[in-house]
C-alpha positions as CSV (number, residue, x, y, z in Angstrom):
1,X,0.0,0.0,0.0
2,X,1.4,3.5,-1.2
3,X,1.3,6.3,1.8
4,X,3.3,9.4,2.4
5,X,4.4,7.4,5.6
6,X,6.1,5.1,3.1
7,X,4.7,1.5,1.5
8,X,3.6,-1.3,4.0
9,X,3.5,-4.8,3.0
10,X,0.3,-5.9,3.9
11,X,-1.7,-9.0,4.4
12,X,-5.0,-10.5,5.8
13,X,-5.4,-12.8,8.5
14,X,-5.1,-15.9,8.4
15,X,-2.5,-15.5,5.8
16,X,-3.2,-17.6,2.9
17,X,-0.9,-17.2,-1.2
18,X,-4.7,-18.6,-2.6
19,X,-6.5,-15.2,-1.0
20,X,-6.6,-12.3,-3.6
21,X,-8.0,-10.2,-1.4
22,X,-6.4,-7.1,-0.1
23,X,-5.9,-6.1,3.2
24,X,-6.5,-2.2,2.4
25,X,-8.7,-0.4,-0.4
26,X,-9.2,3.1,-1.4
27,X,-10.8,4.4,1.8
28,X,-7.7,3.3,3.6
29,X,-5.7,5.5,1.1
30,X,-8.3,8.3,1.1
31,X,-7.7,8.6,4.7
32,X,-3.9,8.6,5.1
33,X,-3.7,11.2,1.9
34,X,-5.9,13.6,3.7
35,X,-4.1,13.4,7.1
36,X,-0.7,14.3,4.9
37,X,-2.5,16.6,2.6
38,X,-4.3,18.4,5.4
39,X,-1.1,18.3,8.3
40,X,-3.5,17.1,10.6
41,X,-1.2,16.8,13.6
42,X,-0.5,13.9,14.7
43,X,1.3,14.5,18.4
44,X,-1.5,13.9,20.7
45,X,-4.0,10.5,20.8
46,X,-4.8,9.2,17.6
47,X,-7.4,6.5,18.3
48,X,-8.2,4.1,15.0
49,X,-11.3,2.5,14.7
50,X,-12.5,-0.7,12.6
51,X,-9.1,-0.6,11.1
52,X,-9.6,-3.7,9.1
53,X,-6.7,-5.8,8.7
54,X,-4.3,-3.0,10.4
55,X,-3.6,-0.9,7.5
56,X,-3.9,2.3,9.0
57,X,-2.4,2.0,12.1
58,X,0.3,0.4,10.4
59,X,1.1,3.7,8.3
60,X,0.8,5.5,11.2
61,X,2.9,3.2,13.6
62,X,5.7,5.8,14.2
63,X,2.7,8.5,15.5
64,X,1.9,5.8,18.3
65,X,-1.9,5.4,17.7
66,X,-4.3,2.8,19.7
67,X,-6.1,0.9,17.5
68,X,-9.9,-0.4,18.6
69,X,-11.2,-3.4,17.1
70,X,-14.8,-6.1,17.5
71,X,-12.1,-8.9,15.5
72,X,-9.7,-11.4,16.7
73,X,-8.7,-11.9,13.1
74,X,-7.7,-8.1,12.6
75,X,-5.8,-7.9,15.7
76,X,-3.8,-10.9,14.6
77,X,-3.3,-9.1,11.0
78,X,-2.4,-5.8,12.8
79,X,0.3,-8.0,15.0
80,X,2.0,-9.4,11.8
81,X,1.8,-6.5,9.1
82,X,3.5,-3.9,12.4
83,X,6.2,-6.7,12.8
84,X,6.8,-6.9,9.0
85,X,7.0,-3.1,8.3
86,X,9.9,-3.4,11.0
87,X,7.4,-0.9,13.4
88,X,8.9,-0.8,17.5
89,X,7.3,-3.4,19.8
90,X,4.7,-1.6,21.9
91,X,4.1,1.4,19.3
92,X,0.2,0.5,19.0
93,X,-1.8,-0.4,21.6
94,X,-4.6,-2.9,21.0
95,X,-7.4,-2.7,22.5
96,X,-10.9,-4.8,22.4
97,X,-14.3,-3.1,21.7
98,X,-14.7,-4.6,25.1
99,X,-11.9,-2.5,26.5
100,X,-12.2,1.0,28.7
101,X,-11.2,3.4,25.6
102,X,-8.5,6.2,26.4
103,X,-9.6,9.3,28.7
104,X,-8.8,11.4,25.8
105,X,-8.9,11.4,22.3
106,X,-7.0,14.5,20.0
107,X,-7.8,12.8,16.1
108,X,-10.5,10.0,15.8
109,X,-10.3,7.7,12.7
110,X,-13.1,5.8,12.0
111,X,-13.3,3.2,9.5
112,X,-17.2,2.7,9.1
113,X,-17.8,-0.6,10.2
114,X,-20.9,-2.6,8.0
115,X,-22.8,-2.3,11.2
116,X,-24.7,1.1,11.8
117,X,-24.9,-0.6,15.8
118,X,-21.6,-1.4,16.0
119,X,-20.6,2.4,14.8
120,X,-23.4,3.8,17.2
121,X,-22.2,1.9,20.7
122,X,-18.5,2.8,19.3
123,X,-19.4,6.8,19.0
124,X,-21.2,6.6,22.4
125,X,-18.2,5.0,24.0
126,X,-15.8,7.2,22.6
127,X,-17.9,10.4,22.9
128,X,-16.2,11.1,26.5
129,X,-13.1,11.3,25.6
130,X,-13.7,13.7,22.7
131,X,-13.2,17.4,23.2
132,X,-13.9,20.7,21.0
133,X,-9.9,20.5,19.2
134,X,-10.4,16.9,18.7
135,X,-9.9,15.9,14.6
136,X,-12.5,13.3,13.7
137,X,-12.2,11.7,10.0
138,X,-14.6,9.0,9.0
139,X,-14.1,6.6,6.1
140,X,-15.2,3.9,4.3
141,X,-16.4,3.4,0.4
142,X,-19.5,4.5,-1.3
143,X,-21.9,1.6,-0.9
144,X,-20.8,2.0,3.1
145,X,-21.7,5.4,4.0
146,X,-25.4,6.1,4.0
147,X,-27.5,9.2,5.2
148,X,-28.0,7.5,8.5
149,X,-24.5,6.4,8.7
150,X,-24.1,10.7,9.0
151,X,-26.9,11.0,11.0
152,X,-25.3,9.4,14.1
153,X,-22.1,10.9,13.5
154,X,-23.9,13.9,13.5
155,X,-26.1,13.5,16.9
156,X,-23.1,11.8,18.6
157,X,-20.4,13.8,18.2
158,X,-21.8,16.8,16.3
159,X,-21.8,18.9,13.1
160,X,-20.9,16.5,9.9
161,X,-20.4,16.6,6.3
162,X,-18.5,14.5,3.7
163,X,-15.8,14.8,0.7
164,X,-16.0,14.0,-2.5
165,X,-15.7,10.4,-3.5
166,X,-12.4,9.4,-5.0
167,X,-12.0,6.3,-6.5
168,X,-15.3,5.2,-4.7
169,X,-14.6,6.0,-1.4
170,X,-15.9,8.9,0.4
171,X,-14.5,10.7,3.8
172,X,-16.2,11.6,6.9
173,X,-15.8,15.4,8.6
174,X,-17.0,16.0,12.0
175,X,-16.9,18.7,13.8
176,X,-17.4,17.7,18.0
177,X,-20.0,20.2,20.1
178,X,-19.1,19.5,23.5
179,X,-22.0,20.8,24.8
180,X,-24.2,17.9,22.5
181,X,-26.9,16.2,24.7
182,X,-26.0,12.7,23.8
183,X,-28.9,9.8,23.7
184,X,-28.4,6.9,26.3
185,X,-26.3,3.9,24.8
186,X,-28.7,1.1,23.6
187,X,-26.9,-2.0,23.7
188,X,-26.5,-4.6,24.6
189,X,-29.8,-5.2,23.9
190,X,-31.4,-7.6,26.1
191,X,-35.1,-9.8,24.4
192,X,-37.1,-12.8,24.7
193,X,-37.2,-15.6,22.6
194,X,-40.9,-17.0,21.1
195,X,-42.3,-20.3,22.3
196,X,-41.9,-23.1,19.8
197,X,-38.2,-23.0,18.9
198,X,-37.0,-25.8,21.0
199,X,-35.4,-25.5,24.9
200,X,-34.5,-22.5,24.4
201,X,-38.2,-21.5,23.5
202,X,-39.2,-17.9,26.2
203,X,-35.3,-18.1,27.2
204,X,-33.1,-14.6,27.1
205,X,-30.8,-13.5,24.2
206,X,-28.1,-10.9,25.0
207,X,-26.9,-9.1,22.1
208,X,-24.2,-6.4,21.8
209,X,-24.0,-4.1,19.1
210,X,-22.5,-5.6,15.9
211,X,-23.5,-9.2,16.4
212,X,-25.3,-10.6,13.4
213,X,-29.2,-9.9,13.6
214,X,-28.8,-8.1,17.0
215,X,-32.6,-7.2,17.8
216,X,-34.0,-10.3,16.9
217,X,-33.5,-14.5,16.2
218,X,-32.0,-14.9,12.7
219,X,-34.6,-17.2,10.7
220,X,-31.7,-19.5,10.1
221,X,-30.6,-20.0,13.9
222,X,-34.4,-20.3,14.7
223,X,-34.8,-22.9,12.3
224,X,-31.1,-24.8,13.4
225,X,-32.6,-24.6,17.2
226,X,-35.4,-26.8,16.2
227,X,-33.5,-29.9,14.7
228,X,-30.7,-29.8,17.8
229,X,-29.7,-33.0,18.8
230,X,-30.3,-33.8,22.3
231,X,-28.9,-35.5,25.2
232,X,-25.2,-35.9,23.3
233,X,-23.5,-34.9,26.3
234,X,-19.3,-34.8,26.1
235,X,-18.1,-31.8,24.8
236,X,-19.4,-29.8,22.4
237,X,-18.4,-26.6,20.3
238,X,-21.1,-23.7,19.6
239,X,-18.9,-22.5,16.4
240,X,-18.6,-19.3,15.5
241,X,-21.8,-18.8,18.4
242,X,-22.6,-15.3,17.8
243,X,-25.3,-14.7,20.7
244,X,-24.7,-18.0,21.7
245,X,-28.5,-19.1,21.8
246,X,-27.4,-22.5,20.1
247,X,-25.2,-23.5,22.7
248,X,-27.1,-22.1,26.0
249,X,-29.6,-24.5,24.2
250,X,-27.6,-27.2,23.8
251,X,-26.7,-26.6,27.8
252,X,-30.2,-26.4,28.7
253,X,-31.2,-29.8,26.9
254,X,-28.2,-31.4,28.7
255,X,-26.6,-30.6,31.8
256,X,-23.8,-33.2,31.4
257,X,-22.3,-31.4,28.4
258,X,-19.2,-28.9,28.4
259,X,-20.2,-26.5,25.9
260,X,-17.3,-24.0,24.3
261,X,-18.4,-21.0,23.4
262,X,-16.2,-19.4,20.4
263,X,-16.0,-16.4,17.8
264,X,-13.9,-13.9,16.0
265,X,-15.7,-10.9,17.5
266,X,-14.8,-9.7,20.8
267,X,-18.6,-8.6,20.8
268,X,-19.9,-12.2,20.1
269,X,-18.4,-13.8,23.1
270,X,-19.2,-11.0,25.4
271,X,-22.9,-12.0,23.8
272,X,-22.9,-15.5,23.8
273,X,-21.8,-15.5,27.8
274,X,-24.2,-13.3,29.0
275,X,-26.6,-14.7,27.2
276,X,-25.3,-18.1,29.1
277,X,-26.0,-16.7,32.1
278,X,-29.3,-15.1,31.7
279,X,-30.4,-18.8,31.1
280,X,-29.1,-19.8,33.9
281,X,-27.8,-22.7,32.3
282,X,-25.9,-25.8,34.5
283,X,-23.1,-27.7,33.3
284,X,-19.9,-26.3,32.3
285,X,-19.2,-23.4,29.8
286,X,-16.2,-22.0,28.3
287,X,-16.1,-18.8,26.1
288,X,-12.9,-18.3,24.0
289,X,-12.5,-15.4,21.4
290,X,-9.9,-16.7,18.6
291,X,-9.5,-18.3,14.9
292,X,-12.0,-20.6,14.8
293,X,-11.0,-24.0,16.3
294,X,-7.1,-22.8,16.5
295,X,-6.0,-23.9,20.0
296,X,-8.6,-26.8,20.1
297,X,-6.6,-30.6,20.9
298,X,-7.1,-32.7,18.2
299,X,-10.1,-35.4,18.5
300,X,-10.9,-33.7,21.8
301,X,-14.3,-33.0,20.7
302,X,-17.7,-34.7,20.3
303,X,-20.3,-32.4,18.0
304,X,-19.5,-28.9,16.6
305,X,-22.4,-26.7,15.9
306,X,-22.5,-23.9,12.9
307,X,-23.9,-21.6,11.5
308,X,-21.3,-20.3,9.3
309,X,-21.1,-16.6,7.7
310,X,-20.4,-16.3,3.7
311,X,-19.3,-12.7,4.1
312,X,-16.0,-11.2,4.7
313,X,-16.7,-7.3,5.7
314,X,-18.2,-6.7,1.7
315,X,-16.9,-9.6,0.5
316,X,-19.3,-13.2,-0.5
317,X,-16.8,-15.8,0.1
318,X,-17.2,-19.2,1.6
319,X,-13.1,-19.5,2.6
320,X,-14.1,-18.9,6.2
321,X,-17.1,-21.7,6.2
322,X,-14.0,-24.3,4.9
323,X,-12.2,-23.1,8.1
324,X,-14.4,-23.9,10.2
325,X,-15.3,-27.5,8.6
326,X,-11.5,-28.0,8.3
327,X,-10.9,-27.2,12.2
328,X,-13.9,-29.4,12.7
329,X,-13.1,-32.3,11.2
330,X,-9.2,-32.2,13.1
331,X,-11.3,-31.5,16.6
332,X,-13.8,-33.9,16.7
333,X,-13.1,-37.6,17.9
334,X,-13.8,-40.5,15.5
335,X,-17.8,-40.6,15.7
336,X,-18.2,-37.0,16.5
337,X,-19.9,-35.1,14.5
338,X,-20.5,-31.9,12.4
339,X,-23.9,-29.9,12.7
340,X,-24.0,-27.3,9.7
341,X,-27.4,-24.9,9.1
342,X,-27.0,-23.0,5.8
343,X,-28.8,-21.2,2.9
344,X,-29.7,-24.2,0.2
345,X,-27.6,-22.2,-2.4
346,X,-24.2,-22.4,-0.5
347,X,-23.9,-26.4,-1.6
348,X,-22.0,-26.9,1.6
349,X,-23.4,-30.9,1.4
350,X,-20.4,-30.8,-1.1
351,X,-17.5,-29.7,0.9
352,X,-18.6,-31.8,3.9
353,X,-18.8,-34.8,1.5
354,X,-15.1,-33.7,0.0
355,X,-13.9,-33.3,3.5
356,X,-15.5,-36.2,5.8
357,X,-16.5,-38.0,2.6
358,X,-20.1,-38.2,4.0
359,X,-22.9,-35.4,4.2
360,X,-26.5,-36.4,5.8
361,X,-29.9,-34.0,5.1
362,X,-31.1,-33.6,8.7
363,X,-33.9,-31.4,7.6
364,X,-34.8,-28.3,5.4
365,X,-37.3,-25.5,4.4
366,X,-37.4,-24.2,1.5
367,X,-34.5,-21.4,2.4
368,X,-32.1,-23.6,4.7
369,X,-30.9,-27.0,5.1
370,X,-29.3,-28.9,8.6
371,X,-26.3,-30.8,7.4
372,X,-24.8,-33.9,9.5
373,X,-21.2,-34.8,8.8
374,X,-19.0,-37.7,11.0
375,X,-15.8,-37.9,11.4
376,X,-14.9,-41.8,10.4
């Protein structure tokens, strides 16, 4: 990537030679030339948010910024592109979405994230710290950046506009009142769940901003919660658990079962265990933010539940639903077995039957299908 701080090598996380995606675009660009351009200095706190895959703070590593993030992955991206562009140990500090944000802020960067909750618990955390001198930049392409996207920018933080677009992307100006009365944050945002979806039918879902479907029961999970299997026991994985209704299920069905709650999202597993204990759920429970299955012993595990995603920030791709079969099928003892619910379009019968060489219909509507795969 080409900067006037010089021209990073960058990568995406995990880092894979068959991914052709980059780990910038032209809102990361956008940005950087318009902190040059405009000598936005650079001396005080310079907190990044939603970098993606670390390209910004990267560029900036020598101005010592602290970088926010809701992924694991990103973090892990951020760790290795720092260490390749040769940037001092300790010269960005990481923090979680789930972290206390600095006590002051002097330029805000803000990649917009895809979710407009995400953006507005982020603004509302960060609004504290902001004072009347403070720089805040916005960006993010085109198709991201929407009327309400400014509109909460612009009752958060205060007066906001936007640039041109160049090269698709668009920037973010906003100017902070101090004196703004802000609105109360939101999330997480705590429901109940309808009768007739299984256990976990009038249970609690905990959501905080940015996980998938945050105000209500995805149709897919609701229609997964319904074919369950029950009374497994041994240990079992809630895969990329989101909320973690599937799992609390699974706990509430069967007491005997050690349940591992894990995601990418920092946001997710704060979810998925509050949602846990809501329910009041016995047995054993353990919640781990990370890559997947990563970390996992081999053929220490008896059923993995999924519900994979098929979209990488504004990307369709299905490389992260072959992760999570992959790590599956290298976790799960002989005889355990792979739970998948998925759109009928994403053919994921055929990579289970590629990758176990077996692939069972459990059940399907006319949108989704339950897929069974065992480990021989």
């Amino acid at each position: 990537m080409t900067t006037p701080w010089g021209e990073p090598a960058l990568t995406r996380y995990p880092e894979d030679p068959r991914d052709r995606l980059r780990a910038w675009d032209a809102s990361d660009e956008y940005l950087l030339r318009h902190l040059a351009a405009e000598r936005v200095p650079l001396d005080g706190t310079v907190v990044v948010v939603g970098d993606r895959w670390g390209a910004l703070v990267t560029a900036l590593a020598a101005h010592r910024p602290v970088q926010i993030t809701d992924s694991f992955l990103a973090q892990e991206a951020t760790r290795a592109n720092l260490a390749r562009a040769g940037a001092e140990p300790g010269s960005v500090r990481l923090l979680t979405t789930q972290d206390a944000p600095p006590e002051r802020i002097d330029v805000l960067l803000v990649r917009v994230p895809k979710s407009l909750a995400l953006l507005e618990d982020q603004l509302l955390r960060l609004a504290p710290a902001v004072h009347a001198g403070t720089v805040v930049v916005g960006t993010g392409m085109v198709k991201e950046i929407h009327t309400s996207t400014l509109r909460l920018f612009e009752r958060i933080l205060g007066p906001t506009r936007t640039s041109l677009a160049e090269k698709k992307a668009r920037l973010i100006f906003c100017t902070p009142d101090p004196a703004l009365e802000r609105p109360a944050n939101p999330w997480p945002y705590v429901y109940t769940l309808e009768d007739g979806i299984g256990p976990a039918s009038g249970g609690t879902v905990v959501n905080h901003a940015g996980v998938f479907c945050a105000d209500r029961l995805d149709i897919g999970t609701r229609f997964f919660l319904g074919q369950l299997p029950r009374g497994r026991g041994g240990r079992v994985v809630d895969l990329g658990c989101g909320n973690g209704v599937v799992g609390a299920s699974v706990a509430l069905t069967d007491p005997d079962a050690e349940v591992l709650f894990v995601d990418e999202s920092f946001q997710a597993v704060a979810s998925a265990e509050a949602t846990y204990k809501a329910n009041g759920a016995p047995g054993r429970a353990e919640f781990r933010v990370g890559d997947g299955l990563a970390g996992v012993p081999s053929g220490s595990v008896d059923l993995v539940l999924c519900n994979p995603p098929f979209h990488s920030h504004q990307a369709t791709t299905d490389a992260t639903a072959w992760r999570m079969f992959t790590g599956a099928r290298r976790t799960l003892r002989p005889g355990g077995e792979l739970w998948v619910v998925g759109n009928r379009h994403l053919g994921y019968h055929v990579k289970l039957r590629k990758l176990f060489g077996n692939s069972r219909l459990v059940a399907s509507d006319p949108r989704f299908v339950v897929l069974k795969a065992v480990k021989r």
